[in-house]
N, C-alpha and C positions, 0 to 999 in steps of 0.2 A: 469475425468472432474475436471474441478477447482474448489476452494472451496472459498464458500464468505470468512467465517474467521475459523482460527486455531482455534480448539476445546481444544485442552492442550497443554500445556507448559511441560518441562521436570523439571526433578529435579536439572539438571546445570542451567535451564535460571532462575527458582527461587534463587538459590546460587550466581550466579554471578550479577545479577542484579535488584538484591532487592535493595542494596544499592547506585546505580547508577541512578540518576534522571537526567530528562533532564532540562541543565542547559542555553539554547538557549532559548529565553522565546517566542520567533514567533514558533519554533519547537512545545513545549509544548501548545501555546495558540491551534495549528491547532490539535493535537491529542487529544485537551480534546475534541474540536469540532466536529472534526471525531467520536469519541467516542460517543457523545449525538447525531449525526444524522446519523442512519443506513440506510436513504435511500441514501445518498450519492454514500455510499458501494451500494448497489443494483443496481445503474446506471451505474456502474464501470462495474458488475458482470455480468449484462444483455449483456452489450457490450463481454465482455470476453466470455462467453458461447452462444454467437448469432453465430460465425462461426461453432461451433460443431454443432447444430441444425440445420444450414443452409445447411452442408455436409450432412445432415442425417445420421450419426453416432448412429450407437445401443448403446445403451448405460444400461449399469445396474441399473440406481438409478443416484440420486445429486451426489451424495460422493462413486463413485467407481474410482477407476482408483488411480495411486502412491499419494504417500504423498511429494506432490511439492509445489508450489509457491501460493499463496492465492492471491484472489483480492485484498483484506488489503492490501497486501505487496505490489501488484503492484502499485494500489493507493499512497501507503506512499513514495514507492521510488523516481515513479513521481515526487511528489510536494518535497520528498528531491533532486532529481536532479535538478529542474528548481528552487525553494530558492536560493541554492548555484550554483546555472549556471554550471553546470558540466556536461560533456559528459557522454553516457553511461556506458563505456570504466573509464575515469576519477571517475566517480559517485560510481562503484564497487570495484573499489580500493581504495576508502575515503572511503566505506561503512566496507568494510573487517577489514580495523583498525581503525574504529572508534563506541566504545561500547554506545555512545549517540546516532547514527545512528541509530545502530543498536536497542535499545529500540526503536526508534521514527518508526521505521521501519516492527518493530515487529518482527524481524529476529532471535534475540537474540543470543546462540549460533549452531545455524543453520548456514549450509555452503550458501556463498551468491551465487546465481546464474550467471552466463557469464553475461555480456554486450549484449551479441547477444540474449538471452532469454528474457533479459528485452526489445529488443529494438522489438522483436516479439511482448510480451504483449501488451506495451503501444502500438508498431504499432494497435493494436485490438481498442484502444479506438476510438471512432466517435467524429467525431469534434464538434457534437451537444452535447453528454456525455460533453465533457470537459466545452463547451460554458457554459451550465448549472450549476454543479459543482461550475465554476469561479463568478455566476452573483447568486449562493446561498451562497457561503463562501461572497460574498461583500455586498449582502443583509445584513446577519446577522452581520459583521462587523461593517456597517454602522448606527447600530442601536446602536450600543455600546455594544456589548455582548464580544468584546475583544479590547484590545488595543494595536494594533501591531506597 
């Protein structure tokens, strides 16, 4: 089953990108954001793990099954492929070399997944999840919590 967020990081994704910050200051305003509101992530997550439950899938616990692709991640790559208007396809091949993606993305030195897996996941999100999502980041926007 999918996992809301990565529980550890390895000893290369501290080594390699400790001293890499993201230097796209809309990239950064949106992760500190994401960061400070975890229900974001949940509305992500619930969509993500609503067809598992819907098939009735046995399932062992939250966090059984491989160590793959996290909401976080699908979330982040989302909103990094529609920032830079990029296809699936185009989006994971900017993502694979590029080390400020990959922070933003929370990928680090993790192999990035196909084009056809991302376009699975987000296929998962509800168009209501996103509505929402878009009219909470423009709420708090609009209040002046960032300046994009």
């Amino acid at each position: 089953m999918i996992k809301m967020k990565e529980n550890q990081r390895t000893l290369w994704d501290f080594a390699l990108f400790t001293n890499i910050t993201i230097k796209n200051s809309v990239l950064q305003e949106i992760s500190d954001f994401l960061d400070e509101n975890p229900k974001i992530l949940e509305l992500v997550w619930k969509d993500l793990t609503r067809s598992v439950s819907d098939n009735k899938i046995k399932m062992r616990g939250n966090f059984s099954g491989r160590n793959g692709i996290t909401a976080e991640q699908v979330l982040r790559f989302f909103i990094y492929k529609v920032i830079h208007n990029f296809s699936y396809r185009a989006g994971v091949r900017m993502l694979d070399r590029d080390l400020e993606g990959r922070r933003f993305t929370k990928f680090y030195c993790r192999k990035i997944p196909s084009y056809a897996t991302f376009n699975i996941w987000i296929g998962k999100l509800q168009a209501e999840t996103i509505y929402k999502i878009n009219q909470y980041v423009m709420k708090t926007f609009e209040i002046g919590r960032a300046h994009v």
